[in-house]
PADO-414654 format. One record per residue (C-alpha): residue in one letter; x, y, z. Coordinates in steps of 0.05 Angstrom, whole numbers, padded with zeros to 5 digits. Each point is the difference from the previous one (the first is absolute). Layout:
! residues N
a:X:Y:Z
...
//
This chain:
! residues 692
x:02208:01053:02467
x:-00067:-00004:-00016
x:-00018:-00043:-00058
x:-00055:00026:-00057
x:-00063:-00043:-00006
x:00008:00008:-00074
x:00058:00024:-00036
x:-00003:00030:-00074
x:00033:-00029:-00047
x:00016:00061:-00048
x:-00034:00058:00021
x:-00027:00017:-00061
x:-00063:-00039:00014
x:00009:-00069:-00023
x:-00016:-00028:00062
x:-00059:00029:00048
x:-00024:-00026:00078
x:00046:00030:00046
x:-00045:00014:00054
x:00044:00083:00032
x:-00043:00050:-00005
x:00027:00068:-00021
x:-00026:00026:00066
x:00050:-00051:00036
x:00055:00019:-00054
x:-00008:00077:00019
x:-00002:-00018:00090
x:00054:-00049:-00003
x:00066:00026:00032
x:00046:-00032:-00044
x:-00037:-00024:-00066
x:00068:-00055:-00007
x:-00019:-00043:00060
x:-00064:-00009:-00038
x:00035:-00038:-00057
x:00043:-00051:00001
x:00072:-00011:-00031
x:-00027:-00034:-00074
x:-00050:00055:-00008
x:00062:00042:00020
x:00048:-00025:-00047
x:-00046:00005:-00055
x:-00018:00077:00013
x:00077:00012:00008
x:00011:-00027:-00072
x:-00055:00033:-00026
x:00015:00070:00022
x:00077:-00023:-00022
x:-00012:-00013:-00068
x:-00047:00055:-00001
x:00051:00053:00015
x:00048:-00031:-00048
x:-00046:00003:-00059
x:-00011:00080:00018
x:00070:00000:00006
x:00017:-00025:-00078
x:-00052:00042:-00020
x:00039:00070:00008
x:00062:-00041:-00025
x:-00030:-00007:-00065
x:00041:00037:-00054
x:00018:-00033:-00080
x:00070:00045:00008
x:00016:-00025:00065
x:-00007:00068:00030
x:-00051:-00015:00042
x:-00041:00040:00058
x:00043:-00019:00057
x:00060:00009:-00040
x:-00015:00072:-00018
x:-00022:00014:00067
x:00069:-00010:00030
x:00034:00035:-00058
x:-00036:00062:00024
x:00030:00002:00058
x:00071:-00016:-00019
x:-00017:00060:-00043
x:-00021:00048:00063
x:00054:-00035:00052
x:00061:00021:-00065
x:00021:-00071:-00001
x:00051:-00005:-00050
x:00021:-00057:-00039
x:00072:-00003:-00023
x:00011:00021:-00068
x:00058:-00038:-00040
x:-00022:00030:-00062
x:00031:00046:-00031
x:00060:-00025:00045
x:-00003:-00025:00072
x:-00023:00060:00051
x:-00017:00038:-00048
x:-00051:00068:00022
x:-00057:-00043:00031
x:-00041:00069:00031
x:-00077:-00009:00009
x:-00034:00057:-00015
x:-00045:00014:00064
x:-00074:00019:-00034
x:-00045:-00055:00031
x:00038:00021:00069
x:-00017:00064:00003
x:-00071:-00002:-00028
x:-00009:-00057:00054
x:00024:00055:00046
x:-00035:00057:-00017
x:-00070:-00035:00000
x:00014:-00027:00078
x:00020:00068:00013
x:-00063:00037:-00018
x:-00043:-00065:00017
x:00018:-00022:00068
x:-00008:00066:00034
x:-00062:00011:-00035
x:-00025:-00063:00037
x:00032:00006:00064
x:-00013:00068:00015
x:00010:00014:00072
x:-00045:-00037:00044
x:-00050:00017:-00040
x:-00018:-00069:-00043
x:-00073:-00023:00010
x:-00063:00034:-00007
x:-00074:-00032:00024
x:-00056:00011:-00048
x:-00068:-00003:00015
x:-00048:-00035:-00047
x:-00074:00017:-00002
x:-00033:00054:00039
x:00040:00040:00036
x:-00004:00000:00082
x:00049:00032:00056
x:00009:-00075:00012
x:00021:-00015:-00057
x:00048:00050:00003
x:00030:-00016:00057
x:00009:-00069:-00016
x:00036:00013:-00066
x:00052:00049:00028
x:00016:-00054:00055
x:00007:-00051:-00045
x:00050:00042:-00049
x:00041:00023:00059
x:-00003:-00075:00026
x:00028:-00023:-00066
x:00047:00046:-00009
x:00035:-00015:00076
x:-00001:-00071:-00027
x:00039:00001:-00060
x:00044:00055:00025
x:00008:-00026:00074
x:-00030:-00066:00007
x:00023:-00039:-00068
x:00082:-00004:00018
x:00030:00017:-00069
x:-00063:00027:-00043
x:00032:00057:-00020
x:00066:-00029:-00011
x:-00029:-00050:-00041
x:-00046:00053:-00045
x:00062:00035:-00020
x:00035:-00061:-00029
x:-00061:-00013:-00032
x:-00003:00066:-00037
x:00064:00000:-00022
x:-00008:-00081:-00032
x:-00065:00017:-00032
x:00018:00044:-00058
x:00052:-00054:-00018
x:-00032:-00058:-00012
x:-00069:00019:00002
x:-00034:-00043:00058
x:00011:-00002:00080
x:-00044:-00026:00042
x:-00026:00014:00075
x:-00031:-00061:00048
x:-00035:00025:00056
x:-00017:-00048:00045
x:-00012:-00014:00086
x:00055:-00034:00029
x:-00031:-00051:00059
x:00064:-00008:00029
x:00016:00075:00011
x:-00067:00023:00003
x:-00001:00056:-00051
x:-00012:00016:-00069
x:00067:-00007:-00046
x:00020:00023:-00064
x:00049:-00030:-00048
x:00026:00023:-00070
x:00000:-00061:-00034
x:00047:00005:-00080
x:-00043:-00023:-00060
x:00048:-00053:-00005
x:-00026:-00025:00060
x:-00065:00011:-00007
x:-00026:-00063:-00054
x:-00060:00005:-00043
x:-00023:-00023:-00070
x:00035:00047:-00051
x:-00070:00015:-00028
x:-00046:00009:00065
x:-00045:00058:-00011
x:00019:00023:00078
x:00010:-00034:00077
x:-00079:00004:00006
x:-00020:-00029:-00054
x:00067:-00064:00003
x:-00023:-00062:00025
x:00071:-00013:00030
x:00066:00046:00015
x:00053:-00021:00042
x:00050:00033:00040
x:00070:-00023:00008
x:00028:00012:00077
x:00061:-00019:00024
x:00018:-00022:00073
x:00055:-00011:00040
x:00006:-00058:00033
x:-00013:00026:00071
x:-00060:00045:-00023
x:-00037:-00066:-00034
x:00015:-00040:00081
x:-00034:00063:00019
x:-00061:-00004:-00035
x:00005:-00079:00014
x:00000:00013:00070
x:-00045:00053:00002
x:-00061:-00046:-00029
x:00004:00042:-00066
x:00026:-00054:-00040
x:-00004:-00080:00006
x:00071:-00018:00008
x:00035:-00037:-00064
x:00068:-00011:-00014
x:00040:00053:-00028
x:00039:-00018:-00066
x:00069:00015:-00009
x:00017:00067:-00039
x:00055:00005:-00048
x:-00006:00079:-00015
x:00052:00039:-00046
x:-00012:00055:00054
x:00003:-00022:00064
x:00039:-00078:00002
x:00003:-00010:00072
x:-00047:-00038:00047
x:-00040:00067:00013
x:-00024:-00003:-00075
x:-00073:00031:-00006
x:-00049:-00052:-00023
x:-00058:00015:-00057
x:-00066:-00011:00027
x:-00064:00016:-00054
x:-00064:00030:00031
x:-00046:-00001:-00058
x:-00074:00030:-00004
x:-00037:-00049:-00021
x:-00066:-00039:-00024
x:-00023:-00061:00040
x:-00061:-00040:00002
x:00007:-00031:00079
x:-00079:-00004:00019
x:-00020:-00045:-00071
x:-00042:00042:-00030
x:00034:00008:-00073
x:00009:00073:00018
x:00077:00012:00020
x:00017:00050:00054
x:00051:00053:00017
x:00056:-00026:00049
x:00075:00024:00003
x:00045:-00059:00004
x:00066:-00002:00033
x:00054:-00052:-00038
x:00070:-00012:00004
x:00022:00011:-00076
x:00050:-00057:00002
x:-00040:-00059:00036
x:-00072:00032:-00020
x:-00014:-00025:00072
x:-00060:00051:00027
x:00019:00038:00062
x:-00067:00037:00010
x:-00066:00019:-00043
x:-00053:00048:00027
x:-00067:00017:-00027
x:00006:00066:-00040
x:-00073:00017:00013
x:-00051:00013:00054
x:-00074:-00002:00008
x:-00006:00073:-00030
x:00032:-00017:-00062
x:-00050:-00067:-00014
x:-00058:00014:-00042
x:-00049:-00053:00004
x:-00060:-00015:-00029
x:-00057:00007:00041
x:-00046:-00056:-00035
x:00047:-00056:-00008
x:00053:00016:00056
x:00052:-00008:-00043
x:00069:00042:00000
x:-00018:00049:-00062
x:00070:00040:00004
x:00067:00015:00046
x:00032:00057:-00011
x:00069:-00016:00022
x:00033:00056:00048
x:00063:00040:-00027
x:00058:00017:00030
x:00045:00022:-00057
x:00012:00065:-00034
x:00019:00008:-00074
x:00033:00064:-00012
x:00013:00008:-00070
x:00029:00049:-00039
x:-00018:-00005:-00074
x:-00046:-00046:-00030
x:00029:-00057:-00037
x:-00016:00021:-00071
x:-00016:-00077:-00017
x:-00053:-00012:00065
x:00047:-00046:00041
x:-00005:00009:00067
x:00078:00028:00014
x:-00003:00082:-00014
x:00064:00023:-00031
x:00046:00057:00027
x:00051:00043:-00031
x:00049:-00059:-00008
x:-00038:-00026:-00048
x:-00015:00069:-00037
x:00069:00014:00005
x:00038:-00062:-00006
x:00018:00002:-00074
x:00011:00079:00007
x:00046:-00012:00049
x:00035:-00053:-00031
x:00015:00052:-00064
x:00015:00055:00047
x:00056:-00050:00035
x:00025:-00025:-00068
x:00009:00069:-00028
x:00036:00033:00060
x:00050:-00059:00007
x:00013:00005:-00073
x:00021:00070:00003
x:00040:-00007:00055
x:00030:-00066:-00024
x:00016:00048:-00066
x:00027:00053:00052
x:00045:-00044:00032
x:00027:-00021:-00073
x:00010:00062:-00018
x:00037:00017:00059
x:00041:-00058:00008
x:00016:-00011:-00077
x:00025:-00058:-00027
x:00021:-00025:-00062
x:00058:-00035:-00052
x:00076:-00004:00015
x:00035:-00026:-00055
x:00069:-00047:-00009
x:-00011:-00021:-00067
x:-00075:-00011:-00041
x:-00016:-00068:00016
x:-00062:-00013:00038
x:-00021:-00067:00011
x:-00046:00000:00051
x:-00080:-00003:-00018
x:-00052:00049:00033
x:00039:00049:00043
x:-00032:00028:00055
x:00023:00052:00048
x:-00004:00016:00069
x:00002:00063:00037
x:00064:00040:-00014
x:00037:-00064:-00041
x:00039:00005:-00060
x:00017:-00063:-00048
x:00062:-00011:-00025
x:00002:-00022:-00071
x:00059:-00016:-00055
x:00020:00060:-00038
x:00061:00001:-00046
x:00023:00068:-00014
x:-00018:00061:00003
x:00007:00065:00058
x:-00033:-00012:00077
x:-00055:00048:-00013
x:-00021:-00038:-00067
x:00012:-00069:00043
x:-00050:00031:00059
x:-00073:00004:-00020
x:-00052:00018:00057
x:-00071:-00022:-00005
x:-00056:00048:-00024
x:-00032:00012:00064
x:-00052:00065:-00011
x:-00019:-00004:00068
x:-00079:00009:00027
x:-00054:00001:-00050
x:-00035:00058:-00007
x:-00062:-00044:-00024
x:00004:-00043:00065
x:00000:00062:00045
x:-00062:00028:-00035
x:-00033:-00065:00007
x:00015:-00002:00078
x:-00031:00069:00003
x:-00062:-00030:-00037
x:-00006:-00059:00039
x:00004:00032:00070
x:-00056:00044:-00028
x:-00048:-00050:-00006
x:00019:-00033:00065
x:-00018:00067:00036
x:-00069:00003:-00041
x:-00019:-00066:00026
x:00024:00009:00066
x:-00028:00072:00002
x:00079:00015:00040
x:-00013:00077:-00038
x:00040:00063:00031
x:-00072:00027:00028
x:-00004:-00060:00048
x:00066:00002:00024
x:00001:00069:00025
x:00030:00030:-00058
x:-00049:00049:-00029
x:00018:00033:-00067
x:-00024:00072:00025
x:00000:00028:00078
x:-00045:00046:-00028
x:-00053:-00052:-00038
x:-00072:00018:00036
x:-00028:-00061:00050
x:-00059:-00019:-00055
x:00054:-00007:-00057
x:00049:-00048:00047
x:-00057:-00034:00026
x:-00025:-00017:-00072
x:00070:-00013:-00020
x:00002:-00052:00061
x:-00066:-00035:-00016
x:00013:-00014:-00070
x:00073:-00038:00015
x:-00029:-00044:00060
x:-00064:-00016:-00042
x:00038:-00073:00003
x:00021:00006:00073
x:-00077:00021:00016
x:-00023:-00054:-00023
x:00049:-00049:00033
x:-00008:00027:00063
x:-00079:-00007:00001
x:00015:-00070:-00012
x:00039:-00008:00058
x:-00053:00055:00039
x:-00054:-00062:-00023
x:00050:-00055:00025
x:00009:00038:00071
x:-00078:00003:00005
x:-00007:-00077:-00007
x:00059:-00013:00049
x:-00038:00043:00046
x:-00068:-00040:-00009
x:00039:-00057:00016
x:00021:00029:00063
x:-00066:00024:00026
x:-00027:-00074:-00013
x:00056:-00028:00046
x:-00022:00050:00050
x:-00069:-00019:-00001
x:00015:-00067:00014
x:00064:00000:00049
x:-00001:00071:00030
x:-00018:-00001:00083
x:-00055:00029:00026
x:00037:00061:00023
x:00066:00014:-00047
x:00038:00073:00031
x:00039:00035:-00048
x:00042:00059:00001
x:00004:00053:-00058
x:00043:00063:-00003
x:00008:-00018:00073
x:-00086:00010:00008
x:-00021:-00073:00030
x:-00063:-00024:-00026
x:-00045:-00066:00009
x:-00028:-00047:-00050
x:-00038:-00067:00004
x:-00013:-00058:-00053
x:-00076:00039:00004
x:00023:00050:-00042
x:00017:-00039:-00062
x:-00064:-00050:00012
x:-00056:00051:-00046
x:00013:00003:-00076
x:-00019:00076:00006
x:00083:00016:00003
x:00054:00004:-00055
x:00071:00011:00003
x:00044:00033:-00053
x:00062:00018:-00011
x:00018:00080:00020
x:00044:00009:-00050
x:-00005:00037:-00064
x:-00004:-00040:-00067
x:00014:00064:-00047
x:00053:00032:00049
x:00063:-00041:-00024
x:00061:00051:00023
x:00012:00059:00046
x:00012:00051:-00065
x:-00081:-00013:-00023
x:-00023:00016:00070
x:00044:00064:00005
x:-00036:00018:-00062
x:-00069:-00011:00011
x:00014:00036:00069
x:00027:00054:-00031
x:-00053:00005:-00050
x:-00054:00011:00072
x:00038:00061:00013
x:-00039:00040:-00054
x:-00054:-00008:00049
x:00029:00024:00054
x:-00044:00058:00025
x:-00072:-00019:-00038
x:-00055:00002:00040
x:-00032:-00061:-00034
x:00056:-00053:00014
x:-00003:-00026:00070
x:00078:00038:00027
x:00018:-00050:00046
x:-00005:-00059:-00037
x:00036:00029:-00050
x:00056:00028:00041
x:-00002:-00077:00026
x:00006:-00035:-00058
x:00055:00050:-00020
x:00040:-00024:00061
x:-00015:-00081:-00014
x:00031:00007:-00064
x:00055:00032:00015
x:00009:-00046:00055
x:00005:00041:00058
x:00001:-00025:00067
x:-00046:-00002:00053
x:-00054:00039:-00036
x:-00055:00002:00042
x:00047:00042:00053
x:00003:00052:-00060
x:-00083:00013:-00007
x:-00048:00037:00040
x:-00035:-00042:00038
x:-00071:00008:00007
x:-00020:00026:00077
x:-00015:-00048:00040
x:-00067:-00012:00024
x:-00037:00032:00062
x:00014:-00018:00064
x:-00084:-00037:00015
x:00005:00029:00075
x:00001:00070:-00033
x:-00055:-00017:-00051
x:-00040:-00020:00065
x:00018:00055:00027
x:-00017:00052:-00050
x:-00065:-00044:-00011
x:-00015:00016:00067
x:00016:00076:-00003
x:-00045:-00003:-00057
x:-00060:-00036:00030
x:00001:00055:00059
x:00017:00061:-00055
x:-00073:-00023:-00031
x:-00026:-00009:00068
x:00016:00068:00029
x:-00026:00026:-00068
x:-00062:-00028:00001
x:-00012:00030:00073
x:00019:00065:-00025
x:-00056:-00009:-00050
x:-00046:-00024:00046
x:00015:00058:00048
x:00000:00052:-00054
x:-00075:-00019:-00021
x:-00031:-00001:00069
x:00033:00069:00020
x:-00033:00030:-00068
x:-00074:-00033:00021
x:00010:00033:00066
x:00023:00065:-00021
x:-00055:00002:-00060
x:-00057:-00019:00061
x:00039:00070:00030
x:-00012:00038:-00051
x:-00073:-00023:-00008
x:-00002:00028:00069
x:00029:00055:-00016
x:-00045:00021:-00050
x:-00056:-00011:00031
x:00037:00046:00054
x:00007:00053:-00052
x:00069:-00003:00006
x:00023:00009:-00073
x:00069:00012:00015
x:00012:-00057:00037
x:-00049:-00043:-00054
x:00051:00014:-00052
x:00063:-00016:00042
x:-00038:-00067:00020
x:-00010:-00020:-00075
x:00064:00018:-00028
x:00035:-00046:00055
x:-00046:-00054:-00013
x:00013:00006:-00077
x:00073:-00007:00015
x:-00002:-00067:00045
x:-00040:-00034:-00064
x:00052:00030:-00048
x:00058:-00027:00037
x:-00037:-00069:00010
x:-00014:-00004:-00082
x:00076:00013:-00010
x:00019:-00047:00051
x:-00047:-00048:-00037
x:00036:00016:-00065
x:00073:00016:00019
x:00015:-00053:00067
x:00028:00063:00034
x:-00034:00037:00057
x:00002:00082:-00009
x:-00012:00021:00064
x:00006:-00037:00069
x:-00067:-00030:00023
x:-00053:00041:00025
x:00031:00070:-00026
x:-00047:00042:-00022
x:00049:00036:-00051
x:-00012:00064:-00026
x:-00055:00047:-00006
x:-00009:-00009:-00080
x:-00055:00015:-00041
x:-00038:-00071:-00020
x:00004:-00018:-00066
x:-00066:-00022:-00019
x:-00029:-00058:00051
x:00061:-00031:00002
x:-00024:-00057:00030
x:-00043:00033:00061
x:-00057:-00029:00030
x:-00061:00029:-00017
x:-00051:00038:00050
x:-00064:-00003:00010
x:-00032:00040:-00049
x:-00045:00067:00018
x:00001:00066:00041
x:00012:-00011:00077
x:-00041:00011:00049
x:-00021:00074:00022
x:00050:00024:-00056
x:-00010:00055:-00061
x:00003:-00028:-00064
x:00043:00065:-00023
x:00056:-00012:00042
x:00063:00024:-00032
x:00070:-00031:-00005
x:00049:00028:00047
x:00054:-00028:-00054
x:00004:00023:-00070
x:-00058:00055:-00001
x:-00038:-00067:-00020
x:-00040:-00057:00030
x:00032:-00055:00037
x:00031:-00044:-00052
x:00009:00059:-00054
x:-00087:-00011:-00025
x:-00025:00047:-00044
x:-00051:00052:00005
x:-00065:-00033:-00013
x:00023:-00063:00028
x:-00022:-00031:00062
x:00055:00010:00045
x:-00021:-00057:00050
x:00017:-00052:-00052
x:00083:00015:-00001
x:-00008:-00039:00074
//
């Protein structure tokens, strides 16, 4: 083992010079061959009286009932553990009235599949602008994180329902999330809050400067991590346990988080220490930093702050109400409730059985000396009675039977149990009208789980943190190239994707939908929009079918068609391209016949041939038409070069104009042979050589 140049003799900075660097701390392999077995010793009794001093600190209590105490009274309360009751005779009715049972129960019921709600668990969140990168980057991530703590993290699920069910009875459970080196995966463990040590007071696990778990091994699972270079071997202590008194015995080992000052520089760092809790002998400590945590001043070079990595989860379920760090559950709302409720209903049918059984004075004469007399279950004393008929030497006990007073305050106290536990007939499927419209029930439903709501966005704030925790481990200890497979669709992911701090991951579920009977109402209260053209139909009809939880629900929509087939948009890209060809030679064709047939009729009139004049310049006057509406329509009218029919022009209509002037050898009184007019419908007094 490698030996320290200088050791510290406190950590607290008493003594300064050791020469590591926290660069060497952060590269070394295994941070204990670095130190040798005094500095060892000392850390392991350090971190050892540490945890016991956290440890009286929740055992603090001037009536003896102290935190740990109470703790385990809760849960003899939930398991029915019954103590045997001598009093008032031996065995007498010793029933334990089931309340903190079946709130317990009815909380994990609406919580746990609120959580776990198909395979549906994780959703990516981009942060920032917006980009189809983005995007896609966030919805692998979720999917990847969801395949990993439904698939990939043996027991996950398992463990998250015990965990629901504990936390409403005493109040705190806790999740470590960590990446096991040996089999190369992230793990997740429920840890109990009596496992989980901290200072009574701590404001929370970020802000402690020490908490320390206690683990338990078997003996072959600590020569496994011995072997495996996870631990530096020690010897194991013997185990007497009240549990388990055999050889096999698990052993306690402490892995506390930490504050240690290694590199000298008065300023103590995060590490998590491994220790054997009977020998204090350290197995293992590793740095609980990296370079991306260390803030360092730029000027002076010197280590400005650490912020210590996290791997556990608080989930709490109701503030402690005097800012310790432990939340409270319904054990300890209900604890002296339920201790009434069980003292009443064994009284009564204590009384019950008395009355029943009877019991009382059989006489052989009037002398009595015995003191206090009491009676057991169906007994009868026999006293001294001189004298006297059997009936007047026979005198039963007064025994009225149940107390009318006791049964009205049962029926009070199980009342205010439901209150607090918000167990009302609404949420468990027992509505007081079928016919009570969706917005009354669903007001009805929101004003009893205002307490549940506000648990279970606790616990909605606890997942969120469990799954930072995870996406941190995959940033550092994901491959590459990690394949998953989702609702049977395989999909790729890489330790790239969770390198940019432009992606979040929350939770999927719903912190305001606590039970199945609040999303049946708010369903049904969509329906009223079934039908309005201003509500988007499909999502409605979908989130009609979610909440009623109906399966496969994507089978049940339209689907939107899918998209063209790109040969055919080439294709009819192509068929356009030669449409707008073919009309443009249409066009082209259209304007040179009516130039040639208006240089005909130019001829003709010079030729005197009126008749054939006019024909000329109404066909000319209908290629131009057709070419304008071509221009303005995309269609062609007529095939190219037709001459159409023999119309008369309206107006110019787009002809070319002729030279102006009579022709040649011709009378300027020449008459129209169409119309009784000139050519082009002129007007006496008007030249007519100006219409061509």
């Amino acid at each position: 083992m490698a030996t320290a140049p200088d050791t510290i003799e406190d950590y607290d900075g008493e003594e300064e010079g050791s020469t590591r660097r926290i660069t060497d701390i952060i590269a070394a392999d295994r941070l204990i061959e670095l130190l040798d077995d005094t500095e060892l010793g000392r850390i392991g009794q350090r971190c050892l009286q540490g945890f016991e001093a956290d440890l009286a600190s929740r055992n603090q209590a001037s009536d003896g009932d102290t935190w740990e105490k109470r703790y385990k009274r809760y849960l003899d309360i939930a398991m029915q553990v019954r103590e045997q009751r001598v009093s008032p005779w031996p065995n007498a009715s010793n029933i334990k009235f089931p309340l903190l049972t079946s709130a317990a129960v009815q909380f994990q019921a609406r919580a746990y599949p609120a959580i776990v709600d198909g395979a549906s668990l994780v959703k990516g969140r981009v942060l920032g602008n917006p980009s189809p990168d983005k995007t896609e980057r966030a919805e692998r991530v979720g999917q990847h994180m969801t395949w990993q703590l439904l698939f990939d993290m043996p027991g996950w699920e398992e463990a998250t329902d015990r965990l629901l069910l504990q936390l409403p009875i005493v109040g705190s459970v806790f999740r470590k999330t960590w990446h096991d080196p040996v089999q190369k995966r992230n793990e997740s463990q429920t840890v109990t809050a009596l496992d989980f040590v901290i200072n009574y007071w701590a404001e929370s696990i970020e802000a402690a400067p020490r908490y320390t778990h206690i683990m338990r091994f078997y003996p072959h699972e600590c020569e496994e991590r011995f072997r495996s270079g996870i631990w530096k071997k020690i010897p194991l202590p013997h185990v007497e346990s009240a549990k388990d008194d055999s050889e096999t015995a698990p052993v306690e080992f402490l892995e506390q988080f930490c504050r240690i000052d290694l590199d000298g520089d008065d300023y103590p760092e995060p590490y998590i220490v491994t220790l054997c809790r009977e020998t204090s002998s350290v197995v293992r400590i590793e740095p609980a930093f990296d370079e991306d945590t260390v803030t360092i001043n730029n000027a002076t070079q010197e280590v400005v702050r650490i912020d210590p990595k996290q791997y556990f989860t608080q989930y709490g379920f109701l503030p402690a109400p005097d800012g310790s760090f432990y939340h409270i559950g319904f054990g300890a709302l209900l604890d002296d409730i339920t201790a009434a409720i069980d003292k009443a209903l064994n009284h009564m049918l204590d009384a019950g059985a008395l009355q029943n059984a009877q019991g009382g004075f059989v006489g052989a004469g009037v002398n009595i000396r015995s003191g206090d007399l009491k009676f057991r279950l169906g007994e009868w004393k026999r006293v001294d009675v001189t004298g006297g008929t059997l009936r007047e030497n026979i005198v039963p006990l007064n025994l009225p039977g149940p107390s009318a007073v006791l049964f009205n305050l049962l029926e009070m106290l199980i009342g205010a149990a439901k209150e607090i536990t918000a167990v009302q007939d609404v949420l468990t499927g027992s509505a007081p009208n079928a016919n009570t419209p969706a917005t009354t029930t669903l007001a009805q439903i929101e004003q009893a789980t205002k307490v549940m709501t506000a648990i279970f966005k606790r616990i909605h704030r606890a997942f969120g943190q469990e799954l930072r925790i995870l996406f941190s481990l995959n940033r550092d200890f994901l491959d590459d190239k990690a394949y998953y497979a989702l609702t049977d669709q395989p999909g790729e992911v890489g330790r790239a994707d969770y390198q940019d701090k432009d992606i979040d991951v929350v939770p999927v579920s719903d912190p305001t939908m606590v039970n199945d009977a609040q999303k049946a109402a708010k369903a049904q209260a969509l329906m009223v929009f079934m039908g309005n053209p201003l509500v988007n139909q499909q999502e409605l009809v979908k989130r009609y079918l979610e909440a009623t939880g109906q399966p496969n629900i994507d089978a049940l929509l339209n689907k939107e068609p899918p998209p063209p087939d790109p040969k055919l948009l080439l294709d009819a890209a192509s068929q356009e391209n030669e449409r707008d060809k073919t009309m443009s030679e249409v066009r082209r064709n259209n304007a040179s016949a009516a130039q040639a047939i208006t240089a005909a009729a130019q001829t003709a009139q010079r030729m005197n041939l009126l008749n054939d004049t006019a024909a000329l310049v109404g066909a000319a006057v209908k290629l131009a038409t057709d070419a304008a509406d071509m221009e303005d329509n995309g269609e062609p009218l007529d095939q190219p070069g037709d001459a159409g029919g023999m119309e008369e022009p309206p107006g110019d209509a787009g002809v070319p104009a002729l030279p102006q002037g009579p022709a040649d050898g011709l009378d300027g009184a020449m008459e129209s042979g169409v119309g009784g007019g000139p050519i082009g419908g002129s007007v006496p007094g008007e030249n007519p050589e100006s219409v061509l």
